[in-house]
C-alpha positions in Angstrom: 37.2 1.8 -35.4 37.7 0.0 -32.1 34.8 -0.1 -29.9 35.2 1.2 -26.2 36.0 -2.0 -25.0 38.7 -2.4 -26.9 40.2 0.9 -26.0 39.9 -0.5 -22.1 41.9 -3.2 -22.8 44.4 -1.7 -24.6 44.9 1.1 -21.9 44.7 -1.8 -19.2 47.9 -3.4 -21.3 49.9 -0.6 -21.6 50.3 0.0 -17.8 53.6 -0.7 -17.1 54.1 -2.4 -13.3 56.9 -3.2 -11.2 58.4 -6.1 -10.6 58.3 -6.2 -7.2 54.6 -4.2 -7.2 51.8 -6.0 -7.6 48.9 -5.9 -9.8 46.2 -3.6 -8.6 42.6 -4.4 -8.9 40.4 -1.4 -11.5 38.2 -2.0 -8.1 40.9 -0.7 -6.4 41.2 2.9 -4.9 45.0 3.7 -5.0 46.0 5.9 -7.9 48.3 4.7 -10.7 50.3 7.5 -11.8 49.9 8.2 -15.9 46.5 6.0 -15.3 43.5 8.6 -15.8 40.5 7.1 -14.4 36.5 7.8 -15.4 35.2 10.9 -13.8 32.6 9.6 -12.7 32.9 9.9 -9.2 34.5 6.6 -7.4 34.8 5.2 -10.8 38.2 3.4 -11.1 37.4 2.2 -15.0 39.5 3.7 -17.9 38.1 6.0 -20.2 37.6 5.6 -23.5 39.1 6.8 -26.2 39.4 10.6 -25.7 36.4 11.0 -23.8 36.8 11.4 -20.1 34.0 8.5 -18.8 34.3 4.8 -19.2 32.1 2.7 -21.2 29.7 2.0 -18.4 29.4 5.4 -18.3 29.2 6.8 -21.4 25.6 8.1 -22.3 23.7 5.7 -24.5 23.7 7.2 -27.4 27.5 7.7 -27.5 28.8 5.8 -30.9 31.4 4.2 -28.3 29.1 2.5 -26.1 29.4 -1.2 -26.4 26.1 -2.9 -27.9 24.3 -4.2 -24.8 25.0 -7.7 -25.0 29.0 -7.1 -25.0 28.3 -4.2 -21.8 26.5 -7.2 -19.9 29.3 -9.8 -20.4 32.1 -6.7 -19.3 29.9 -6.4 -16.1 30.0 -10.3 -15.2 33.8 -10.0 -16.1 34.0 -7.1 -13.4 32.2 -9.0 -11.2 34.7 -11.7 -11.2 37.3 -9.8 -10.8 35.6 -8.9 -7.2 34.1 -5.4 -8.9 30.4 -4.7 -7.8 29.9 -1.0 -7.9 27.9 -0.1 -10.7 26.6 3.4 -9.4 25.5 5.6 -12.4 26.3 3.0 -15.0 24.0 3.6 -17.8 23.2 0.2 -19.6 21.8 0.8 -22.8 19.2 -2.5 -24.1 18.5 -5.7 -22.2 20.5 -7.0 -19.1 21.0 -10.7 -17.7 22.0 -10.5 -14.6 20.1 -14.1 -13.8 21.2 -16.9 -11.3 24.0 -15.4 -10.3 25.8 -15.0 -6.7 26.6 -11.4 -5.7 28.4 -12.4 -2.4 30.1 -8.6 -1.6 28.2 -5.6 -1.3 26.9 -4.8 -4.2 25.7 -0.8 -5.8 23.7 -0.1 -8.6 22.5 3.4 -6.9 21.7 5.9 -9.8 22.1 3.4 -12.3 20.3 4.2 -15.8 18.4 1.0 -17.1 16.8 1.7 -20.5 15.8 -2.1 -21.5 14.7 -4.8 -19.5 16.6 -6.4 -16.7 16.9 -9.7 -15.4 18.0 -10.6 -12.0 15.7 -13.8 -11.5 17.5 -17.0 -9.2 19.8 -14.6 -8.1 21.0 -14.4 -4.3 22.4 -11.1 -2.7 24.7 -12.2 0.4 25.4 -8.7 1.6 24.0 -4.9 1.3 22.0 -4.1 -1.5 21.7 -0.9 -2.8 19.7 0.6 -6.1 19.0 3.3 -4.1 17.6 6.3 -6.8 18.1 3.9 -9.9 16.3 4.2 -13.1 14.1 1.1 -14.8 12.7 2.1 -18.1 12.2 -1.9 -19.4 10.9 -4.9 -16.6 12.5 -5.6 -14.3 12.6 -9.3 -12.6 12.9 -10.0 -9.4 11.3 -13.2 -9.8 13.0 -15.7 -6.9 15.4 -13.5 -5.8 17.2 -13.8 -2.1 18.8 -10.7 -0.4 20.9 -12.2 2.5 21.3 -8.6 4.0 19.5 -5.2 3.7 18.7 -3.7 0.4 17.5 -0.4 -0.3 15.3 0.9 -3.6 15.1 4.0 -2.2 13.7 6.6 -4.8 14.0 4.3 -7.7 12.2 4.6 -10.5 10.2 2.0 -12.6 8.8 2.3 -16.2 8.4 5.9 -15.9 8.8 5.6 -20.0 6.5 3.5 -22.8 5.1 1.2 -20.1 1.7 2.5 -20.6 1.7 1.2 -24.1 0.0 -2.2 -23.2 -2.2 -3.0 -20.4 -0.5 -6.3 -19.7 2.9 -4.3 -19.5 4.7 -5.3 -15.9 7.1 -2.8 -14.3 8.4 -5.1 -11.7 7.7 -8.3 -11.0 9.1 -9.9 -7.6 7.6 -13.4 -7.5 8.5 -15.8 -4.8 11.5 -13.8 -3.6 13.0 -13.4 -0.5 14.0 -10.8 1.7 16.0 -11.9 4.5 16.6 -8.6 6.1 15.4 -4.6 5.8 14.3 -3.8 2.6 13.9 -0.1 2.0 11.6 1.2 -1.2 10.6 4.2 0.2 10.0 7.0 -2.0 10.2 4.3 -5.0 8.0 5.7 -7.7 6.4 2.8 -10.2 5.6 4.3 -13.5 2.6 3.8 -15.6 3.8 -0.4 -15.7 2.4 -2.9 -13.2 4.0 -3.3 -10.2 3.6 -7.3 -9.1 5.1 -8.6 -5.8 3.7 -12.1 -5.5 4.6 -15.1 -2.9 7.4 -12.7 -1.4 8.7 -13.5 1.9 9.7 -9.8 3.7 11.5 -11.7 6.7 13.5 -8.5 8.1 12.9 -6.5 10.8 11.7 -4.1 8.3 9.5 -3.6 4.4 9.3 -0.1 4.0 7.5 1.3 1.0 6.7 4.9 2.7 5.8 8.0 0.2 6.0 5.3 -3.2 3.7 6.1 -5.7 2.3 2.9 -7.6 0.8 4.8 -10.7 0.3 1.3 -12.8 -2.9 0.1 -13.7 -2.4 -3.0 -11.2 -0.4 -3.2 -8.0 -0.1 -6.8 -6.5 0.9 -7.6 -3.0 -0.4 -11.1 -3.3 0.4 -14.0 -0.9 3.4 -11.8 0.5 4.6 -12.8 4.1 5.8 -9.6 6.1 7.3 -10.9 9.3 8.6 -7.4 10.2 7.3 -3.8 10.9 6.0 -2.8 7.6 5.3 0.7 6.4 3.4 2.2 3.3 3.0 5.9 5.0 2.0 8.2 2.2 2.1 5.8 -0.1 -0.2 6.5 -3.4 -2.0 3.9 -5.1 -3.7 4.9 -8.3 -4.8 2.7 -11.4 -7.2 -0.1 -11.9 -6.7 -2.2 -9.1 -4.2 -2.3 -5.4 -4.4 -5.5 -4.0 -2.8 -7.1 -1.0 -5.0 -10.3 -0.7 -4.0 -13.4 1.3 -1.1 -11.3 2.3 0.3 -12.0 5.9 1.5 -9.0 8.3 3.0 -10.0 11.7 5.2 -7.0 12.4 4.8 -5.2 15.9 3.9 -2.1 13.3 2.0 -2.6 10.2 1.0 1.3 9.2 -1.0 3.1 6.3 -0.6 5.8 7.3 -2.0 8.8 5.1 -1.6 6.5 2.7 -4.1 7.3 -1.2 -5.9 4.6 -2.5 -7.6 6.9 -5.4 -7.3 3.3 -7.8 -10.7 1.9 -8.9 -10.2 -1.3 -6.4 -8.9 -1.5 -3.6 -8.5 -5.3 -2.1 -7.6 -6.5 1.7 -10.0 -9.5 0.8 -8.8 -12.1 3.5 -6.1 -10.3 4.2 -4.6 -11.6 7.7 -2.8 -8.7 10.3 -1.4 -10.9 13.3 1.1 -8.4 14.8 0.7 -5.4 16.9 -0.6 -2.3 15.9 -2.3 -1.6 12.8 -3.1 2.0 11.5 -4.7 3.4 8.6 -4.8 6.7 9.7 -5.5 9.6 8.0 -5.6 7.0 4.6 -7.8 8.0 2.1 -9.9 5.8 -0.2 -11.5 7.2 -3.1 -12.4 5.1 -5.6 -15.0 2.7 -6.5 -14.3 0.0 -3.6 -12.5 -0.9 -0.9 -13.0 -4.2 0.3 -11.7 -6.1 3.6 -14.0 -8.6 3.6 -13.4 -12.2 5.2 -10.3 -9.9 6.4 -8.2 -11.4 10.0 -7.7 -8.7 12.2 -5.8 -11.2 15.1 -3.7 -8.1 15.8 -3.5 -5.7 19.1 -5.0 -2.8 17.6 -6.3 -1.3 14.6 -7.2 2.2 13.8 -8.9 4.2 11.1 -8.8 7.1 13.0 -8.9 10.8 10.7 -9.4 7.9 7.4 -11.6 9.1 4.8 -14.0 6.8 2.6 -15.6 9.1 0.3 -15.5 7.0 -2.9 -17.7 4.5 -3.7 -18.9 1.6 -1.7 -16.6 0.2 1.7 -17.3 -3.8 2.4 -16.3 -5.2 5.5 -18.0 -8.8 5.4 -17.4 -11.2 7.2 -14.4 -9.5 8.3 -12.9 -11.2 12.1 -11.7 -8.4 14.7 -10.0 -10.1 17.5 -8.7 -6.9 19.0 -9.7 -3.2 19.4 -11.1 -1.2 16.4 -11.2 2.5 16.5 -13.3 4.5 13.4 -12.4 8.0 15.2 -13.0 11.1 13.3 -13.5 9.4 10.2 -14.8 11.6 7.1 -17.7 9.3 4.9 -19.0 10.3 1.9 -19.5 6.8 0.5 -21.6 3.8 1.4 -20.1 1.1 4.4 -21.5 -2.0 5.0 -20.2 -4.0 8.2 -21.8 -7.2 7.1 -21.4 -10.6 9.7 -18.4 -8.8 11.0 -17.3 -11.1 14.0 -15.8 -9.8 17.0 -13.3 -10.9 20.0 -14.9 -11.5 23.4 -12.5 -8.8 24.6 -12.9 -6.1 21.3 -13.6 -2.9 22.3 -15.4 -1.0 19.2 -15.3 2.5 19.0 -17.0 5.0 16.6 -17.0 8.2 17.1 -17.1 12.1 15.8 -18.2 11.0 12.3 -17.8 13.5 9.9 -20.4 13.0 7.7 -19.8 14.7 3.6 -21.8 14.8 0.0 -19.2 13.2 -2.2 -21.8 11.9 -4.7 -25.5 12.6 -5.5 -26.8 10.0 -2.3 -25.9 10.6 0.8 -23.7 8.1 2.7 -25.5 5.1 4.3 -23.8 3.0 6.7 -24.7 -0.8 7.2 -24.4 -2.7 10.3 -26.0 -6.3 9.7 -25.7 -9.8 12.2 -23.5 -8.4 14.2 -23.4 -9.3 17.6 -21.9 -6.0 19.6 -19.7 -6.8 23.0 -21.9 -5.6 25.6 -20.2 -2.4 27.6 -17.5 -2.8 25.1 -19.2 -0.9 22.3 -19.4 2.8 21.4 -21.3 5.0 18.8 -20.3 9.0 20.3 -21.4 11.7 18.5 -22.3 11.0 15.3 -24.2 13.7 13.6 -25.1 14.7 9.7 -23.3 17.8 9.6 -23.7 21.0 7.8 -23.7 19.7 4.5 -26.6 18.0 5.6 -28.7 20.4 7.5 -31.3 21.8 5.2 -31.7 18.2 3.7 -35.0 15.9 4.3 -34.8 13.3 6.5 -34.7 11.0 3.8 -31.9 12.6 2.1 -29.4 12.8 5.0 -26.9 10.5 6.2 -28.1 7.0 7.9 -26.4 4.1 10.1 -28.9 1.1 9.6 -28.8 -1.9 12.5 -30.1 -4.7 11.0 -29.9 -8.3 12.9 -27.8 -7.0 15.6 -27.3 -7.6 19.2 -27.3 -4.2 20.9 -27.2 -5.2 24.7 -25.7 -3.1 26.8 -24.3 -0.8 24.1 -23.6 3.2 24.3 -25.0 5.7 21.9 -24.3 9.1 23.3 -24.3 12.5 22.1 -25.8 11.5 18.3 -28.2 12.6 16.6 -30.6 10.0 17.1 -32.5 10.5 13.7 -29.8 9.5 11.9 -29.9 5.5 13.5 -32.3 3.0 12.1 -32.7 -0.3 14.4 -35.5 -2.3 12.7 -35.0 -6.4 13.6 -31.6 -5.8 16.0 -32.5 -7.0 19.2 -32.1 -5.9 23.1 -32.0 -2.4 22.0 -34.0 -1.7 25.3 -30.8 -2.8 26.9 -29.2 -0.3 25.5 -27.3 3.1 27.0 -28.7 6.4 25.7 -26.9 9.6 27.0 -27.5 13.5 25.8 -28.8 12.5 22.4 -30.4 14.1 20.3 -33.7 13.5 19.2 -36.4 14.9 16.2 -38.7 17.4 18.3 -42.0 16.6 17.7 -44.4 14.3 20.3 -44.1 10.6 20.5 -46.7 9.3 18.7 -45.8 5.2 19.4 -45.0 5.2 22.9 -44.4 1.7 23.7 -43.4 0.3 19.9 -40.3 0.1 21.1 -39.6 -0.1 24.8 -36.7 1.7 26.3 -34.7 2.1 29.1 -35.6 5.6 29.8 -38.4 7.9 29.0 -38.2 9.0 24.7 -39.8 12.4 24.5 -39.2 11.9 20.5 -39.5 9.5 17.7 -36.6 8.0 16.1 -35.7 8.4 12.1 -36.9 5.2 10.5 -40.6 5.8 11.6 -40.6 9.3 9.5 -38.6 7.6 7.0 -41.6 4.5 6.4 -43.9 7.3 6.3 -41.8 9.0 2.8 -40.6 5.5 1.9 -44.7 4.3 1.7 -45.7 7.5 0.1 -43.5 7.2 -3.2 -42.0 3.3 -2.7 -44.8 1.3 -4.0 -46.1 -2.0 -2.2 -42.6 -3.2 -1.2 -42.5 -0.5 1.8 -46.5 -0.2 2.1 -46.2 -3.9 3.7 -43.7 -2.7 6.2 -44.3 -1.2 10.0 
């Protein structure tokens, strides 16, 4: 039995041409008449046998689909021959496609993958597009150069078997580089790790909006983004996302709404140099979120509507050289802002906390040897909320200043039991307005002096009462 290659060639052969015609291209799109073409739409292959779709077509388990390794060499072969539109080819076992030079514009959009696929040292000189195709093997991308823009839009990655090994890698895109837009948006990364490593984004535009990395490790690691870069809606679940020692110098870098429900979250020295920054409305659930030792050199970055109501939130030793905004934020986990270092010029703004009971403590919030820009600086209504009001003192939501320099900054409309400012310094030189104070008589006028007349004592006073009561000598020794 001849194999559907075979049954090409010989329908290729018998097409009798003209003498003074001359030969068409099978990339070509003028009909041959007695030539029936693949019905696959824009398909200009043969069919095979009596079947009505050419071997690239053919479903896999068709007995006249060509083993992989002869389907791979027919596709260099149509590459020669100037033919780069693989859309809805199904390829059936592993694919080489390594080192080589795709130098026209070049589809693979609903193409069917089932084994793994090589694309490594290959350069892409003009549009790209694997726009909705379907990886069920790795895929490398490993050192890769697209010349032009290249979408992945709603591609798929290891939706199937990848889960069967921990070390199993969906997608790996290691020192590659993008030279223009690259477009993953609703890309969807199966239950295989999804690696981009030492990647250069140098386009006007990375977009990665509404993809869902559902591996047990995503890697952004080292990656340069150069352009506006968007992960809107994204969802990040598994062990670990990571973006560390990743640059982003785009006028937009934005998070928006984007999940992080994966155990780890990473932005550990992560540098944003661009314009704005916005992790919006993003949610962080899991265990922790880190941006410590993190470069915000940007114009702007904002957390405003964010939620943190996982497990712990480190920013230490994170650098801020522009305005920060936490504005509306939801916290039902643990913050600490530890040696955070701000611009001259940073304005910081937190305000309209919405405090939550995510987990048996409440949430504490730690500011620690920070030094606050003086008139530049605002805590506005912050207040435990109603999941807090029939708790104890000791059981409600706390932000605790520790080491900080507090001149000239503005705490208004908060509920001042809530604020702790043991060992932070010049908080007489502080602005109080319409706060909110526990009602009952001052009982250490003068402990701490202030600006204007306290009719009420602040939280960490009751607080050292409980804390001596039940903690033992390590809190009887403090006061």
């Amino acid at each position: 039995m001849e194999n559907g290659i075979q049954t090409y060639q010989k329908a290729i052969d018998n097409i009798m041409i003209a003498p003074d015609i001359q030969p068409v291209c099978r990339c070509s799109t003028t009909a041959i008449e007695g030539f029936i073409m693949c019905d696959y739409p824009g398909c200009h292959r043969s069919p095979v046998g009596s079947t009505s779709k050419c071997f690239f077509h053919l479903p896999a388990e068709s007995e006249l689909k060509p083993p992989p390794h002869e389907l791979n060499r027919e596709a260099r072969e149509d590459m020669k021959r100037g033919e780069y539109d693989f859309d809805g080819c199904i390829f059936n076992g592993k694919q080489d496609f390594s080192k080589l030079g795709f130098s026209v514009d070049t589809s693979f959009s609903l193409a069917h993958f089932l084994g793994d696929v090589d694309f490594s040292g290959s350069s892409f000189g003009k549009y790209t597009n694997f726009s909705q195709a379907r990886f069920e093997g790795f895929v490398d991308l490993s050192n890769v150069t697209f010349m032009d823009n290249v979408s992945f839009a709603n591609a798929s990655f290891a939706e199937q078997g990848s889960a069967k090994s921990k070390r199993y890698n969906a997608i790996v895109v290691k020192h590659a580089n993008f030279q223009k837009k690259a477009n993953f948006t609703g890309a969807e990364f199966g239950g295989g790790n999804a690696i981009f490593q030492a990647t250069r984004f140098n386009g006007i535009e990375a977009n990665f909006s509404n993809c869902k990395f559902h591996g047990r490790i995503t890697f952004f690691r080292d990656c340069h983004f150069d352009g506006n870069c968007f992960f809107v809606g994204a969802q990040f679940s598994g062990a670990e996302a990571s973006f560390t020692k990743s640059e982003f110098r785009g006028d937009i870098v934005s998070f928006h709404a984007a999940q992080f429900t994966n155990d780890v979250t990473s932005f550990t020295q992560t540098q944003f140099m661009g314009g704005e920054v916005r992790f919006v409305l993003a949610r962080f659930t899991g265990e922790r979120a880190h941006f410590s030792r993190a470069e915000f050199s940007c114009q702007s970055v904002a957390f405003d509507g964010a939620a943190f109501v996982g497990g712990e939130v480190l920013f230490a030793e994170t650098r801020f050289s522009c305005d920060i905004t936490f504005c509306s934020i939801e916290i039902g986990s643990d913050i600490s802002f530890d040696a955070v270092r701000l611009g001259e010029k940073s304005q910081f703004q937190f305000e309209s906390a919405n405090f939550v009971r995510s987990r048996e403590n409440a949430p504490r919030l730690l500011f620690r040897r920070i030094r606050f820009n003086p008139l530049q600086t605002f805590f506005d209504n912050v207040r435990s909320g109603n999941q807090f009001l029939d708790s104890n003192v000791s059981e409600r939501p706390i932000l605790l200043f520790r080491q900080c320099q507090l001149k000239d900054v503005f705490f208004s409309n908060n509920e001042m039991m809530l604020f702790s400012f043991f060992s932070s310094v010049f908080f007489e030189e502080s602005h109080l307005f319409s706060n909110q104070w526990i009602e009952r008589p001052e009982r250490l006028a003068g402990f701490i002096p202030f600006r204007s007349i306290r009719r009420t004592q602040i939280v960490e006073e009751e607080m050292l009462e409980q804390l001596k009561a039940v903690g033992g000598d390590i809190f009887k020794s403090c006061g």
